[in-house]
C-alpha angles and dihedrals in degrees: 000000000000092000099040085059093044093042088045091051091050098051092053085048095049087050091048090050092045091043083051097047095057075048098065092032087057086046095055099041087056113019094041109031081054093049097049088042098052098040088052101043072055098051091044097050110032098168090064097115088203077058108074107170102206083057085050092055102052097040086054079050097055081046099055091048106053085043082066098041087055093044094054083053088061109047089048092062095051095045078049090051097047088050101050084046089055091051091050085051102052091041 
């Protein structure tokens, strides 16, 4: 019973870590990516008036931002994970 409660709450960490990777990946792939191609397209063609560079940089910024928010969320679950698989290994 102990490690049927421990193994059950590590798998639906393991789910909830891998749901929140694809997460990040997804965020990366659209927010990021966006973010990069529009700041540069800024940056190359400064003359563009729907381009304002002082806009493409914080929203790079925001971006930024949430990228390592997301990231914290992470690594805590993982630091979460190897803790809870240690605890299964010592019981």
């Amino acid at each position: 019973n102990v490690h049927g409660g421990h193994l059950r709450e590590l798998h639906d960490l393991v789910i909830e870590t891998d749901n929140q990777s694809q997460a990040m990946l997804e965020f990366l792939q659209k927010e990021v990516e966006m973010a990069i191609r529009d700041l540069s397209i800024c940056i190359l063609t400064p003359k563009d008036p729907k381009f304002n560079l002082d806009d493409q940089i914080h929203r790079f910024d925001d971006v930024v931002v949430q990228l390592q928010e997301l990231q914290e969320t992470l690594q805590k679950q993982i630091l979460h994970a190897k803790h809870l698989s240690e605890q299964v290994m010592k019981t």
